[in-house]
C-alpha positions in Angstrom: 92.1 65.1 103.9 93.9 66.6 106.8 97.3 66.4 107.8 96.7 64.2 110.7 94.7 61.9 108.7 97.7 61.3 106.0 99.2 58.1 106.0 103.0 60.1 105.8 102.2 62.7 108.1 104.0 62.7 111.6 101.1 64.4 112.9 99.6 60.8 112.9 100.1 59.0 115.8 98.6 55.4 114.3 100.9 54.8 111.6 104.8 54.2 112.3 106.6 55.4 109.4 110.3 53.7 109.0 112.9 56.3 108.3 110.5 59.4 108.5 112.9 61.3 110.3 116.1 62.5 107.9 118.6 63.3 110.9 120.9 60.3 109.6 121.0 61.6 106.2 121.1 65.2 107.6 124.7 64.1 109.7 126.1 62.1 106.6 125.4 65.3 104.4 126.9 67.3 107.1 130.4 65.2 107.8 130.5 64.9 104.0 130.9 68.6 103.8 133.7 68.8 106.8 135.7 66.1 104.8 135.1 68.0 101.8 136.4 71.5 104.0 139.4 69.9 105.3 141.0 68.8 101.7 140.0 72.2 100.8 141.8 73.7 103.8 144.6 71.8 103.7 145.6 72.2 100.2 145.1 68.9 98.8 145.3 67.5 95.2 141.4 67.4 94.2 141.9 63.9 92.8 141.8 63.2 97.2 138.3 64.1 97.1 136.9 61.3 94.3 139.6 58.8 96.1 137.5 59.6 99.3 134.4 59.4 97.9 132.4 56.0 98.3 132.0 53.6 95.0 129.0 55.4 93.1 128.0 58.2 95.8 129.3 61.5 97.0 129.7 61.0 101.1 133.0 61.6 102.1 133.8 60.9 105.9 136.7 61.0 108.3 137.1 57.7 109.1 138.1 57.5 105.1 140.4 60.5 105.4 141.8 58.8 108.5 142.5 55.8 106.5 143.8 58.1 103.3 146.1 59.8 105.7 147.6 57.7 108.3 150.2 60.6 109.1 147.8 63.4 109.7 148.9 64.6 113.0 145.4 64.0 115.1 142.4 61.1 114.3 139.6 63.1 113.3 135.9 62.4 113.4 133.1 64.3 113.4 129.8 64.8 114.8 126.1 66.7 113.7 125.0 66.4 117.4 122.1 64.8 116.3 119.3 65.3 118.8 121.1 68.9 120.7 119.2 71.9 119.8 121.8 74.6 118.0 124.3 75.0 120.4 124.1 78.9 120.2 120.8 78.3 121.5 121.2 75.4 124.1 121.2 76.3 127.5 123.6 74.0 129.0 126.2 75.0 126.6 126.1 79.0 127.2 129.5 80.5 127.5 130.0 80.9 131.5 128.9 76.3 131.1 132.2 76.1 129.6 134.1 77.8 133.3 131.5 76.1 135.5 130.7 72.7 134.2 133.0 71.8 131.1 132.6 68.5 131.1 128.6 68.8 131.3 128.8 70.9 127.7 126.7 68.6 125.1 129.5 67.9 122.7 131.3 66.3 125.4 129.2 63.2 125.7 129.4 61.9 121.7 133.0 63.2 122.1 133.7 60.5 124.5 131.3 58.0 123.2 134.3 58.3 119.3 136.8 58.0 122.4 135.2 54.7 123.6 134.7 54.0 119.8 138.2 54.2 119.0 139.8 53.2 122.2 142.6 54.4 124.2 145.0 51.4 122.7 144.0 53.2 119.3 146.2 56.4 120.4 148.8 54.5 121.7 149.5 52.5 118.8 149.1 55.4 116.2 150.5 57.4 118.4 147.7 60.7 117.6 145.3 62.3 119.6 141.1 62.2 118.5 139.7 65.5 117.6 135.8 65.5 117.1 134.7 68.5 114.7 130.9 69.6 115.6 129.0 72.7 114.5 128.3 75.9 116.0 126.7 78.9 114.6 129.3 81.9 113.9 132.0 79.3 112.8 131.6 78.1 109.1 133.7 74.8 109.3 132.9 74.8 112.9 134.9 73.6 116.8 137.1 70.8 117.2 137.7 69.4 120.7 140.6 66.6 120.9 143.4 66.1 123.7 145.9 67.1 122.0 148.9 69.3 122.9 147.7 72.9 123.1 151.0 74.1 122.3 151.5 71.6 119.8 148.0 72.3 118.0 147.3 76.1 118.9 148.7 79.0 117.1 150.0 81.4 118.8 147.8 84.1 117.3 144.7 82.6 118.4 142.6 81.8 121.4 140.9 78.3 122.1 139.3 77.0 125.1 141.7 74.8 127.3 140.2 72.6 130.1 142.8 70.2 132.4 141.3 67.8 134.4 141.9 66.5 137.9 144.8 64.3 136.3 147.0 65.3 133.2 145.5 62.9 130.7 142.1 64.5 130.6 143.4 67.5 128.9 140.5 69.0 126.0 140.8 71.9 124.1 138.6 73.4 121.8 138.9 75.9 119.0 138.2 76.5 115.8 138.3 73.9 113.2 139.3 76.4 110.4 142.3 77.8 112.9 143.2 74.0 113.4 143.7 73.3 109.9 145.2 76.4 109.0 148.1 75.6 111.8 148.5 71.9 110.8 149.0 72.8 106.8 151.3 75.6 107.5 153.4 75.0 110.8 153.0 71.1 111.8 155.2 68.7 109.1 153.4 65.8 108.0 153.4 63.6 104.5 150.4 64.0 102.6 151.6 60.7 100.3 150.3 60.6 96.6 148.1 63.7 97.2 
């Protein structure tokens, strides 16, 4: 039999096969790790990671850690990019993209489609800016872009990527999500209750 006559192959255009393609799984898998990173980073009693674990599997994701931690200094979500080729690789997202046309970069659509999701009133009442973490090659935990304070949020030892808008309130940064963590644990106060 040949590969485009299998019933499971995707080389056969006459069958429709329900869930052939893994990317959902592949972003679950991929957030579960980041969650996983970020108790890690931040030095966090490892009973946090079976509390954040859903009833009878192992995914983990931020909107759990949110609710675990309604203190944490910034909302966090996080995003595979599901459907962007590698952004090391992408062409709209090489480095002089990021002077020319920030707001074009690839992350920055499903960064404001969690700001939509979450809503502005969100902030406002929780009083905490939304940082999106989403991968790119040469950083292991990889970026986080939010509107948060850049002094608040950026060490001074470190370099991130700072775009202001026309108007104040459309203020990004991006850096590393590794740095990030590292600066919240050790220099931003905030109570990690019952970890």
């Amino acid at each position: 039999m040949s590969d485009s006559n299998h019933p499971l192959s995707p080389l056969n255009v006459n069958i429709d096969v329900p869930h052939y393609d893994d990317t959902d799984r592949r972003a679950v898998k991929w957030e579960t790790a980041r969650v996983a990173a970020t108790v890690a980073r931040l030095k966090l009693d490892s009973r946090v990671m079976h509390q954040l674990k859903h009833p009878g599997s192992t995914e983990m994701t931020f909107e759990d850690f949110n609710d675990r931690f309604p203190s944490f200094p910034m909302i966090l979500t996080g995003s595979s990019l599901p459907g962007v080729s590698a952004l090391h690789r992408h062409a709209g997202a090489v480095h002089p993209m990021w002077f020319k046309s920030f707001r074009n970069l690839p992350f920055i659509k499903f960064y404001e489609d969690e700001l939509q999701r979450y809503g502005a009133e969100a902030f406002e009442a929780a009083g905490r800016p939304l940082g999106m973490v989403f991968p790119r090659k040469g950083f292991r935990d990889g970026l986080i872009v939010h509107n948060g304070d850049w002094q608040m949020f950026s060490p001074g030892n470190s370099s991130c990527h700072l775009f202001k808008g026309k108007n104040c309130s459309s203020t990004l940064i991006v850096q590393p999500y590794a740095v990030f963590l590292d600066h919240v644990r050790d220099e931003i106060s905030w109570v990690s209750t019952g970890s």
